[in-house]
Backbone as a ProteinNet text record, in pm:
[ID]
protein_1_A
[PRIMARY]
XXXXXXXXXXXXXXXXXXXXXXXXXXXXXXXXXXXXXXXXXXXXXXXXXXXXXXXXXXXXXXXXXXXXXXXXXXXXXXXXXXXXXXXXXXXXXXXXXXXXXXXXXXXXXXXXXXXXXXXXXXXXXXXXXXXXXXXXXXXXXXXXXXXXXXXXXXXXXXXXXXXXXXXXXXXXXXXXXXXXXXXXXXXXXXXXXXXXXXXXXXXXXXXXXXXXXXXXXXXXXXXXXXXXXXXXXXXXXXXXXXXXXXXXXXXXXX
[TERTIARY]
-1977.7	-1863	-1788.5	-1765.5	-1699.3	-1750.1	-1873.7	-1966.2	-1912.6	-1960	-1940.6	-1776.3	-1681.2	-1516.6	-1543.8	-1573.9	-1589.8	-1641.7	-1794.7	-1849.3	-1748.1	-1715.5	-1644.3	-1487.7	-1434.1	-1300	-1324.2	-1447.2	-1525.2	-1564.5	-1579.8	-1694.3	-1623.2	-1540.2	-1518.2	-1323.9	-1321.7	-1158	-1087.4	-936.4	-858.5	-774.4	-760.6	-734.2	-792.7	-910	-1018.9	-1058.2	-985.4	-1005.5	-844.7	-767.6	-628.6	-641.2	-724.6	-707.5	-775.6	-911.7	-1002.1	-1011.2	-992.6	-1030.7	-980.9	-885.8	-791.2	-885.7	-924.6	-972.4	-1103.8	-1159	-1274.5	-1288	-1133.1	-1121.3	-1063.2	-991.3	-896.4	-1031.4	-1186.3	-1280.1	-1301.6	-1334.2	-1398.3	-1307.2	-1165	-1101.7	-1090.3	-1155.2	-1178.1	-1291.5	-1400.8	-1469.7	-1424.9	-1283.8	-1214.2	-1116.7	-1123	-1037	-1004.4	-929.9	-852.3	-711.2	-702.6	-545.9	-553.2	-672.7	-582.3	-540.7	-554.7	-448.9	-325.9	-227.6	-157.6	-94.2	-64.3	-16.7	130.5	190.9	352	382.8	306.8	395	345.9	261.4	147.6	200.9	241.2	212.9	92	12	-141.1	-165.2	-261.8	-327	-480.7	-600.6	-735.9	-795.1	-910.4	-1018	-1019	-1031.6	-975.2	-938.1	-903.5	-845.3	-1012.5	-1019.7	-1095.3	-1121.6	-1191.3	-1207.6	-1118.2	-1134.7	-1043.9	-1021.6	-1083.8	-1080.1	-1214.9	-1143.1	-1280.3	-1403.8	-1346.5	-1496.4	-1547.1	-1393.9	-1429.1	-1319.1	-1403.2	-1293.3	-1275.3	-1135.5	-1081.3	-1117.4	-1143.1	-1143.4	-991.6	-1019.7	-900.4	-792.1	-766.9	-708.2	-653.7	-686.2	-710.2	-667.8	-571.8	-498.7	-554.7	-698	-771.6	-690.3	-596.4	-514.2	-433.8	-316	-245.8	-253.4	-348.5	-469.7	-322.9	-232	-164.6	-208.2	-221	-238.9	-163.2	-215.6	-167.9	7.8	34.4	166	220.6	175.4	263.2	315.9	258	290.2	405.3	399.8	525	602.3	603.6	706.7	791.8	710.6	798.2	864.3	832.2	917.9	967.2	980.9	1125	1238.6	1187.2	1263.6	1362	1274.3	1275.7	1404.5	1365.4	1412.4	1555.6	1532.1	1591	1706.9	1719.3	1796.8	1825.7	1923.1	1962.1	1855	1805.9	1684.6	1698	1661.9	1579.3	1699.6	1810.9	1965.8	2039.7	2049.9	2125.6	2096.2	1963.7	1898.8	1939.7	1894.5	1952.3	1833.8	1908.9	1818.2	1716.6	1572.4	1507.2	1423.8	1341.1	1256.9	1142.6	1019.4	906	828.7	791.8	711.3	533.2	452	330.4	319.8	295.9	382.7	244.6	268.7	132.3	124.6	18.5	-10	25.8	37.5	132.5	237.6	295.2	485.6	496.3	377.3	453.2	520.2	431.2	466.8	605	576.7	675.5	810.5	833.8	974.2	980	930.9	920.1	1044.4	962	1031.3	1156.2	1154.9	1313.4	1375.3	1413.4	1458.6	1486.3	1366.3	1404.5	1419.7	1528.6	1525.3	1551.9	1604.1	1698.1	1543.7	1439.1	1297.2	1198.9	1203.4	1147.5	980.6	907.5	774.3	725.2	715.9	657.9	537.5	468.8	403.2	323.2	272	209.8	24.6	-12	-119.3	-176.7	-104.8	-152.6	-127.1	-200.7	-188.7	-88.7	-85.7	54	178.5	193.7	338.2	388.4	554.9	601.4	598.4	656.4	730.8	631.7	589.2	474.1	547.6	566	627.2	573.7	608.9	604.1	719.3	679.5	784.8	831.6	765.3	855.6	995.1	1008.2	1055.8	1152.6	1174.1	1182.8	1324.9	1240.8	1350.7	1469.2	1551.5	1651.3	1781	1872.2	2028.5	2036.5	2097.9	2162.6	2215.3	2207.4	2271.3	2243.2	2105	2081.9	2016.4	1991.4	1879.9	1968.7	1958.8	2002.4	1856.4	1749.2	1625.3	1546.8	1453.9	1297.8	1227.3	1118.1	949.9	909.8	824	765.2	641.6	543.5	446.6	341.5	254.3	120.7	125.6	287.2	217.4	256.7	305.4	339.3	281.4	150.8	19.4	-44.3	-19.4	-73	-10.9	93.8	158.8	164.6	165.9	207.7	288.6	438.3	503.2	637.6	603.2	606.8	776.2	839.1	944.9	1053.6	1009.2	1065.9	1038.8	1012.6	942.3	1069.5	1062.9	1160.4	1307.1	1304.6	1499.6	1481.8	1383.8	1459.4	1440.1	1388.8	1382.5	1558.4	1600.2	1728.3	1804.1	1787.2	1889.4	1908.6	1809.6	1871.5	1872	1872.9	1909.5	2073	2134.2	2300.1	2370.8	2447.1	2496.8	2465.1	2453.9	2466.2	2341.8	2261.6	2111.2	1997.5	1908.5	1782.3	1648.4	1594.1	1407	1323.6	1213.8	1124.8	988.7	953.9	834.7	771.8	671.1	575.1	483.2	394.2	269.1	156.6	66.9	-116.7	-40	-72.5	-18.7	-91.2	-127.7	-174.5	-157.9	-111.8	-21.1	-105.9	-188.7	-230.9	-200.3	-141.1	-88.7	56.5	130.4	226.2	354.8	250.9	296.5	236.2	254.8	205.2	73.6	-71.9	-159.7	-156.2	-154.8	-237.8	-252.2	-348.8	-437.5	-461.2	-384.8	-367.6	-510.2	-609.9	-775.2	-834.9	-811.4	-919.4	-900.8	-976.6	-983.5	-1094.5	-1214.4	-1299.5	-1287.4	-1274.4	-1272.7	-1308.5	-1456.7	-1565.9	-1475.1	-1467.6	-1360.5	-1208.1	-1150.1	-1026.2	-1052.5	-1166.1	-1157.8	-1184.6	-1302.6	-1287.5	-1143.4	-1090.4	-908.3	-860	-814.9	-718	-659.6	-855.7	-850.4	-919.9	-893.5	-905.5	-910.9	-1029.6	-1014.3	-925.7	-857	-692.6	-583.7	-625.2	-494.5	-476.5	-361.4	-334	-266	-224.5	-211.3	-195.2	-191.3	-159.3	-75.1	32.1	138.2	123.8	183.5	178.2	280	314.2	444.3	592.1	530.6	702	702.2	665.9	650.4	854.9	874.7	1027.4	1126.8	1085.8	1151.6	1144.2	1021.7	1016.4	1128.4	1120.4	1206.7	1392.4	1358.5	1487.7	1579	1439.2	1442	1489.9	1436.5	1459.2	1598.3	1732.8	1831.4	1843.1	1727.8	1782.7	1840	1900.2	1909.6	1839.1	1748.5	1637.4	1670.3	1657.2	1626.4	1526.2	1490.4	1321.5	1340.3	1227.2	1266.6	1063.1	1064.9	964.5	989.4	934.9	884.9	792.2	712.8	651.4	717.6	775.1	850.9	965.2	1000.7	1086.3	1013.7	889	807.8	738.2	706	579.3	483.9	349.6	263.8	177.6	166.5	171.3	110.7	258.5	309.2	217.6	236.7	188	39.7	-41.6	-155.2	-201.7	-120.3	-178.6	-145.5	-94	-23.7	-120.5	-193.8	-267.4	-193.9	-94.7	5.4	-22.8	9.4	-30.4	63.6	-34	70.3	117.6	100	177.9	286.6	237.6	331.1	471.1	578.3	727.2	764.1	856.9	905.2	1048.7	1041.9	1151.3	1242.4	1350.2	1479.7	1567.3	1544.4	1618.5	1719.8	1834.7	1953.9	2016.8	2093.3	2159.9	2268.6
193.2	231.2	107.9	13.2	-118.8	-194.6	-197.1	-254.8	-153.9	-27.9	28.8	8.1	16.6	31.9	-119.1	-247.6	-358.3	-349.7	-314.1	-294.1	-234.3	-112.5	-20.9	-136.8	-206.3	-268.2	-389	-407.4	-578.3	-506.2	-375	-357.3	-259.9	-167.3	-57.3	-96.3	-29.5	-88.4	-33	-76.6	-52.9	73.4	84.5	236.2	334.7	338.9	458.3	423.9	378.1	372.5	422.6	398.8	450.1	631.6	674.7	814.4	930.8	846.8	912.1	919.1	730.7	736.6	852.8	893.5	960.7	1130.7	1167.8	1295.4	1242.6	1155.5	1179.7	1131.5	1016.5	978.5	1115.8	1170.5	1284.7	1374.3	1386.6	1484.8	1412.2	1291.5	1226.8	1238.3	1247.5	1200.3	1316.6	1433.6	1567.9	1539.5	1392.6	1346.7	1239.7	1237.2	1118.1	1184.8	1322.9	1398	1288.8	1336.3	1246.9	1195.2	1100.6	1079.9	965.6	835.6	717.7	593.6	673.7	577.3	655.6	584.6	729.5	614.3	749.5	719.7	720.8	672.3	710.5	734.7	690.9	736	847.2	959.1	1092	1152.7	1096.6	1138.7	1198.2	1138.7	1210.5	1120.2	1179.1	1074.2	1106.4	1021.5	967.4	897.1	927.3	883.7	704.1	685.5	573.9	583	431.8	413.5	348.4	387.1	289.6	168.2	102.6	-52	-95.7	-180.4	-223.6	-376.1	-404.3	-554.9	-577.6	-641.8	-684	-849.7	-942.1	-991.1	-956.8	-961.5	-916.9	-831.5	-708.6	-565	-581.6	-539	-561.8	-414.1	-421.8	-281.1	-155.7	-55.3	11.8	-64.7	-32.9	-40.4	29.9	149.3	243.6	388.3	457	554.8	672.9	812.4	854.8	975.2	983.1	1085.5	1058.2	945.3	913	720	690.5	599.2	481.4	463.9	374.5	267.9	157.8	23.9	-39.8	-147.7	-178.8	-231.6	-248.9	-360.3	-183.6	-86.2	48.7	46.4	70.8	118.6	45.3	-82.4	-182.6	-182.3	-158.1	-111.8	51.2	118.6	229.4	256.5	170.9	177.4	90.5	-48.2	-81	-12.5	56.2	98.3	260.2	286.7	416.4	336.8	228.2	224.5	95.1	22	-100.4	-57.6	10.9	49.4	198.7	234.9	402.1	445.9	373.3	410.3	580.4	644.1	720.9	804.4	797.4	886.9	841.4	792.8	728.3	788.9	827.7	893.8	742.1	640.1	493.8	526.5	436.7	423.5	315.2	325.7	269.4	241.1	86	47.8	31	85.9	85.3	-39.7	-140.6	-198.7	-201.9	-186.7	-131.3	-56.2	103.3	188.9	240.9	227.2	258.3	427.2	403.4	628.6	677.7	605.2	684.4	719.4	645.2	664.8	757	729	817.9	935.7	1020.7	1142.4	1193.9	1132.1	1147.9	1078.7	974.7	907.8	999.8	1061.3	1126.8	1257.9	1322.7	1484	1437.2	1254.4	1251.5	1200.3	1156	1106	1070.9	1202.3	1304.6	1145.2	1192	1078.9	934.7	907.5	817.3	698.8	750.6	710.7	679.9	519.1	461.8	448.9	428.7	359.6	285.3	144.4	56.2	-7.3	-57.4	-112.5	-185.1	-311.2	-329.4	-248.1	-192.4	-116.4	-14.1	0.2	134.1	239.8	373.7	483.1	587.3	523.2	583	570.4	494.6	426.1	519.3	512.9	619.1	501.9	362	270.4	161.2	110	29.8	-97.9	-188.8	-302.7	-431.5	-545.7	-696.7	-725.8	-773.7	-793.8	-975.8	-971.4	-1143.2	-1087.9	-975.1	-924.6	-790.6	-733.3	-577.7	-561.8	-454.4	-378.7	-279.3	-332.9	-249.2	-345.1	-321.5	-388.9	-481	-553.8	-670.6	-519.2	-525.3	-417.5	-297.4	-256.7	-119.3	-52.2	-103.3	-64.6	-108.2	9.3	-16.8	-100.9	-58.5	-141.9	-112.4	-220.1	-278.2	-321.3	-220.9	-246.9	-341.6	-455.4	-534.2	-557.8	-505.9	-567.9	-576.8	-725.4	-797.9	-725.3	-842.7	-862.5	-1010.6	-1058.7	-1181	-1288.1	-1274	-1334.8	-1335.7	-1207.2	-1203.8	-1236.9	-1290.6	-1299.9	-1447.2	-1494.4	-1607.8	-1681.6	-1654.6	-1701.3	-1665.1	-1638	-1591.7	-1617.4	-1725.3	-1769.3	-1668	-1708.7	-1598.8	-1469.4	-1408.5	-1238.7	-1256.9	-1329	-1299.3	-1360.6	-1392.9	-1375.7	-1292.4	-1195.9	-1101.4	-1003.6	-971.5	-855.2	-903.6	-989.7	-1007.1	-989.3	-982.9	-964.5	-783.6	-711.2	-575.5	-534.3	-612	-537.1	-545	-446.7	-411.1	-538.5	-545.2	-678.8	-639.6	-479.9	-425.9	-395.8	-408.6	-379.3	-499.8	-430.2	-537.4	-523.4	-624.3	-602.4	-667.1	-574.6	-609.6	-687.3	-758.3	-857.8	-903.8	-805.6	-873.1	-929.5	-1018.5	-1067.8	-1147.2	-1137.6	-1173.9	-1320.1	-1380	-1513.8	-1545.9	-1663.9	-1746.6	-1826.2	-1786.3	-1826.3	-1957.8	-2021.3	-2111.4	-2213.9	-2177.1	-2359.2	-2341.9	-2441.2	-2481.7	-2438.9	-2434.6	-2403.1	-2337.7	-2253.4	-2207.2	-2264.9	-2231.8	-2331	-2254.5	-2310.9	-2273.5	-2394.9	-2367.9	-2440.7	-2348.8	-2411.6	-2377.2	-2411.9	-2506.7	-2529.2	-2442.7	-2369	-2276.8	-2132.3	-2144.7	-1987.6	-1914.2	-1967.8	-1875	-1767.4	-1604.6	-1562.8	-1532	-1582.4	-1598.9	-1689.3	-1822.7	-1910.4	-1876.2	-1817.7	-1768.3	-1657	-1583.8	-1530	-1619.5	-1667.4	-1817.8	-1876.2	-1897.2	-1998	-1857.6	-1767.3	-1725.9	-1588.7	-1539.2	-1396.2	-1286.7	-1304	-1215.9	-1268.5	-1193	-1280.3	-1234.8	-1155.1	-1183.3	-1237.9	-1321.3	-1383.2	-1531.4	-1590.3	-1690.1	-1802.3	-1741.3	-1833.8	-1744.2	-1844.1	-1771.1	-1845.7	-1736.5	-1797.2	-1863.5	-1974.7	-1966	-1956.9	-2039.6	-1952.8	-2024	-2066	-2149.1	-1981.7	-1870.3	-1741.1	-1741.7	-1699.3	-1652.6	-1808	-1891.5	-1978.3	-2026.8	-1973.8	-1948.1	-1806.3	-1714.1	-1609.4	-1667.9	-1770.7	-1814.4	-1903.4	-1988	-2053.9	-2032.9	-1874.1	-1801.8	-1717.8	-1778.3	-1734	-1562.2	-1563.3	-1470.3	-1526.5	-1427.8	-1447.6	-1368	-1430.5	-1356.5	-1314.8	-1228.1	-1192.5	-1157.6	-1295.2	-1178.6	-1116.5	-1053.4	-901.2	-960.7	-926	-879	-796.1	-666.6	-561	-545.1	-638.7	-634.6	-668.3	-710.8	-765.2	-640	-573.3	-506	-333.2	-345.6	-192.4	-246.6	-351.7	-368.6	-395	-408.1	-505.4	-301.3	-243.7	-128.6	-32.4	-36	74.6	41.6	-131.5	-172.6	-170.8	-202	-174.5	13.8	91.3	253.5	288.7	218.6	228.2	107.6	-1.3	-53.7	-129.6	-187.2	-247.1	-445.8	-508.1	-632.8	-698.9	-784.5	-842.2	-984.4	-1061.9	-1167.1	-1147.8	-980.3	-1024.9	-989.7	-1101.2	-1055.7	-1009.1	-904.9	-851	-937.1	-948.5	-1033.3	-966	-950.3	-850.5	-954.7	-893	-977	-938.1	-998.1	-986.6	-1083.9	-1002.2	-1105.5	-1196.4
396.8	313.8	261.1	344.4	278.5	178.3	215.2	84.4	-56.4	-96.6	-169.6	-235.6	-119.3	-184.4	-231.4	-202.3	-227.9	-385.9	-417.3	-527.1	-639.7	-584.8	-712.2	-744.4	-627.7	-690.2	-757.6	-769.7	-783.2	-948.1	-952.9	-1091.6	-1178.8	-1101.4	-1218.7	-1245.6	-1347.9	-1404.2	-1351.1	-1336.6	-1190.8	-1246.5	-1427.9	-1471.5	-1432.3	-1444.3	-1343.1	-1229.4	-1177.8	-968.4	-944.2	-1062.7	-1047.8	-1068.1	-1159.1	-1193.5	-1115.1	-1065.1	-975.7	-833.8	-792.2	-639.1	-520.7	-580.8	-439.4	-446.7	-520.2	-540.8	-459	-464.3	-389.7	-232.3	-236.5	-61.5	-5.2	-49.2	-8.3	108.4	-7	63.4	181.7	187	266.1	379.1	362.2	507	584.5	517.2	614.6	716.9	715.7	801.3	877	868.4	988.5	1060.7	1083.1	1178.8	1305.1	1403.3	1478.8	1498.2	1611	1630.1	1651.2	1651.4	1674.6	1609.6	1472	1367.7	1285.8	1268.5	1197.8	1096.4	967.2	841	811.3	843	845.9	689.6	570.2	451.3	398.5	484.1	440	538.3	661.4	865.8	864.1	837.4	894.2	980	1051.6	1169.2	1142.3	1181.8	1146.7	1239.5	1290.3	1344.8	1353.7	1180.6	1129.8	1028.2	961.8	821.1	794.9	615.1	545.8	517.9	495.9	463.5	307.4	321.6	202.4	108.8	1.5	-46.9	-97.7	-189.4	-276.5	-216.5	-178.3	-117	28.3	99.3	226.8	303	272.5	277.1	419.8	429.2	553.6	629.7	822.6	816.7	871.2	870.5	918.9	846.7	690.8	605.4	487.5	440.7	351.7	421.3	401.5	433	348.3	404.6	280.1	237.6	300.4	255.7	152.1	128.4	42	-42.6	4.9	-21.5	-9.7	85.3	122.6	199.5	185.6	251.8	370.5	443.3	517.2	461.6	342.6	286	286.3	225.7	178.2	266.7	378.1	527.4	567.7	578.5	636.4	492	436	303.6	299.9	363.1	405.9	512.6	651.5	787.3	741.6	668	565.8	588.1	440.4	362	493.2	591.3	628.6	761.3	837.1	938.6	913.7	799.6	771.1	673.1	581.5	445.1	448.6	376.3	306.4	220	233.2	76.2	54.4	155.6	179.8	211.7	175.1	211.9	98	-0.4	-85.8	-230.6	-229.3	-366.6	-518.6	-487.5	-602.7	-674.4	-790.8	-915.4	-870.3	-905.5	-902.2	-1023.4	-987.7	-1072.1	-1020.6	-1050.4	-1000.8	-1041.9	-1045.6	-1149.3	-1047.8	-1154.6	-1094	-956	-982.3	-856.9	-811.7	-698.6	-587.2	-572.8	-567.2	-616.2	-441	-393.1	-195.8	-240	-279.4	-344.6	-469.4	-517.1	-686.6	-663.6	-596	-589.4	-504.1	-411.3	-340	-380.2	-430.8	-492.5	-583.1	-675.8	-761.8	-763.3	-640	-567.9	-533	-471.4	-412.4	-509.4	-594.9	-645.3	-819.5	-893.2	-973	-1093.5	-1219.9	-1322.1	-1242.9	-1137.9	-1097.6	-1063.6	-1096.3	-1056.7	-1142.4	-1223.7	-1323.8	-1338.7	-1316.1	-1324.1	-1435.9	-1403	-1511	-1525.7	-1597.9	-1590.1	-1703.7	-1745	-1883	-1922.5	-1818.7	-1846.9	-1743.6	-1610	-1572.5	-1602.8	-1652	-1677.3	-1580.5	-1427	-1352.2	-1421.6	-1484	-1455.1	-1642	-1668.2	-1737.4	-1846.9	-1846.1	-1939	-1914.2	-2047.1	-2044	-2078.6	-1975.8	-1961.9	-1942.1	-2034.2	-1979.3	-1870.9	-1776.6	-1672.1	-1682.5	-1783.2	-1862.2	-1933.1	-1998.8	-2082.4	-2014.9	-1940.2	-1877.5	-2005.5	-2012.6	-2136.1	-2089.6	-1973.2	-1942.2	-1917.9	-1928.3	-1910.5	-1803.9	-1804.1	-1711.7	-1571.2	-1457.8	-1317.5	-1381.8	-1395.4	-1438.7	-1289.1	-1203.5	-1067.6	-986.1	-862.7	-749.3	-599.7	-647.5	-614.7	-744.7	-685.8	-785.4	-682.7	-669.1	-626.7	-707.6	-657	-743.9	-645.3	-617.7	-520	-533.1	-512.9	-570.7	-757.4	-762	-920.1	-986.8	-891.5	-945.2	-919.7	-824.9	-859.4	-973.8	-1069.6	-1162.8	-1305.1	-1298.5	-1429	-1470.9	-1619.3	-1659.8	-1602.2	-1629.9	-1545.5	-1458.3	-1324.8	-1210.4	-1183	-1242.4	-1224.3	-1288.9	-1444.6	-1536.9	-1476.4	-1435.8	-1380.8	-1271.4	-1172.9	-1028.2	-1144.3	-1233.4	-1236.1	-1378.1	-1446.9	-1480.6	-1378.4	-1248.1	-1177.7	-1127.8	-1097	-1059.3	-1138.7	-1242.7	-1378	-1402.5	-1372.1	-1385.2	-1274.5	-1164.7	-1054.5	-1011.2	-995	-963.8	-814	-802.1	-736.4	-609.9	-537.4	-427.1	-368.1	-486.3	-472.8	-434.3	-417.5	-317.1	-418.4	-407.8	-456.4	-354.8	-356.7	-269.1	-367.7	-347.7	-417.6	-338.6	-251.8	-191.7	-259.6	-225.5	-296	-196.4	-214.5	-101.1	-77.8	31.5	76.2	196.3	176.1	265.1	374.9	484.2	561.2	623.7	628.2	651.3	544.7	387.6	324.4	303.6	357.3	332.2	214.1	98.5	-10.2	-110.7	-224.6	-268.2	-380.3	-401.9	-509	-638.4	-699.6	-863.8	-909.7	-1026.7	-1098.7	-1250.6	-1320.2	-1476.6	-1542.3	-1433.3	-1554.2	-1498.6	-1371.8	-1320	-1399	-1504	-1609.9	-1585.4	-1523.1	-1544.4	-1360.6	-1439.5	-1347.6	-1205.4	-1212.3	-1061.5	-981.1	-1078.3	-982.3	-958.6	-1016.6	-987.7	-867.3	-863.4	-729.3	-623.3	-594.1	-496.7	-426.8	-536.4	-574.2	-487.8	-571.7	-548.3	-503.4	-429.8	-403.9	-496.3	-590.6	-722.9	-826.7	-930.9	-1062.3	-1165	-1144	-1215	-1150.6	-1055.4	-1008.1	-1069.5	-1082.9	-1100.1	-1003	-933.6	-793	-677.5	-559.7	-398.4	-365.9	-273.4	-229	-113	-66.1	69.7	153.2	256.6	341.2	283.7	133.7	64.6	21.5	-30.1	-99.6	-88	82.8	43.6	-32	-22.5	-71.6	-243.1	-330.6	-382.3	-468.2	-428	-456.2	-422.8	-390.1	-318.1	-437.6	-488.7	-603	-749.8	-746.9	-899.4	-883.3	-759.5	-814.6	-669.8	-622.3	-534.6	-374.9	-321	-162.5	-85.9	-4.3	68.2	200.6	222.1	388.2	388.8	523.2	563.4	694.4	678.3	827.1	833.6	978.2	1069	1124.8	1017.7	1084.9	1221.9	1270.8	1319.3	1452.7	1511.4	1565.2	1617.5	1482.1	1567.2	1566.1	1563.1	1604.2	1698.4	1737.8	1828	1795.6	1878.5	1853.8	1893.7	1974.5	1995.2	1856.8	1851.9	1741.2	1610.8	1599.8	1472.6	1470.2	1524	1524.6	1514.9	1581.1	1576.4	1392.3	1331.1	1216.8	1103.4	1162.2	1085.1	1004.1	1026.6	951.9	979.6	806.1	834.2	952.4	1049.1	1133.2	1091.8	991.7	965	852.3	798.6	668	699.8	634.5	651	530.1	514.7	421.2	391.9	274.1	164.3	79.4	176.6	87.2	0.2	-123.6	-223.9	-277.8	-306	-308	-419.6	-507.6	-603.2	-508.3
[MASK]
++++++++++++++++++++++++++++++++++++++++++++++++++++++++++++++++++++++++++++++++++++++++++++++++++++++++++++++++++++++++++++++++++++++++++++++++++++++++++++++++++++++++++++++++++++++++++++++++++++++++++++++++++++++++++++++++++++++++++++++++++++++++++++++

């Protein structure tokens, strides 16, 4: 199975792995009955989770019910155990919105619930996030996660997400990071895509962060808090849940 999810994210376009995949993991996870992984942003529980990643799919990663990831997961006991999110009903900004959440932010949270994006077919408002076409404190949060690996420039992107976000409000901007360099790499001659996956994970990425990432965000004008989730669920908990154990979550704050 890993080989295959590997192939299809390596070969077919991420618009039709966006429109289809879940209709056909959905069948499959009626063959991972069980209890000893569980999904906290679906609450299902599974035999296991799926593999997941394009050169070397990680395993017990892939949630086949609401096709949430290991980052969704520690993004929703976030948001669930850390913030009002989830009692407050705020305006939000989605920018590239993960199909676990759509639906469900959706039911909670009705117009007050944006989705952007410059080319997925999920998303409502087809956006450059160099550019975001909404007011100076229009959002009470902004999702921004694994996209600012992918953009021109990454700087400009983190201070307009700060620019329409409201003074009281937070953004979350996770992004893939390398906790083994120091600081973050790119390389503006490495264009051809084979080598940009090599470099940088993926061949639409343009750089990887490394553990400067919150200091970076720190740079473009926000104030960061980071939280380890991990840390404060357990080592336990976090593993029955499949959740990354190095990544810290980066609450951003005008």
């Amino acid at each position: 199975m890993k080989y295959i999810i590997s192939w299809v994210l390596r070969h077919i376009p991420r618009k039709i792995i966006q429109l289809f995949a879940h209709r056909l993991l959905k069948f499959y996870s009626l063959f991972l009955t069980g209890s000893k992984v569980y999904c906290p942003v679906c609450d299902h529980s599974f035999s296991k989770f799926l593999p997941y990643g394009r050169l070397q799919p990680r395993e017990n990663a892939l949630c086949p019910s609401c096709l949430s990831l290991e980052r969704h997961r520690l993004m929703h006991l976030f948001l669930k155990n850390e913030t009002n999110f989830y009692a407050s009903k705020p305006n939000v900004l989605h920018v590239a919105p993960e199909y676990c959440f759509i639906e469900r932010f959706e039911n909670y949270l009705g117009d007050n619930y944006v989705t952007a994006d410059i080319e997925s077919p999920l998303a409502k408002v087809k956006m450059d996030l160099h550019d975001i076409p909404f007011p100076d404190n229009s959002f009470d949060v902004v999702f921004c996660n694994h996209v600012l690996e992918h953009v021109r420039d990454d700087v400009r992107c983190m201070q307009e997400i700060r620019r329409v976000l409201k003074p009281e409000g937070f953004a979350l901007c996770q992004s893939p990071q390398r906790y083994d360099l120091a600081t973050t790499y790119e390389d503006a001659s490495i264009t051809d895509p084979k080598e940009r996956e090599i470099h940088f994970l993926q061949d639409d990425h343009l750089r990887i962060y490394g553990r400067d990432f919150g200091k970076q965000l720190e740079n473009s004008g926000f104030t960061v808090l980071p939280v380890n989730m991990i840390e404060k669920l357990g080592i336990n908990e976090s593993n029955r849940m499949a959740l990354p154990l190095e990544e810290i979550i980066y609450q951003c704050k005008k």
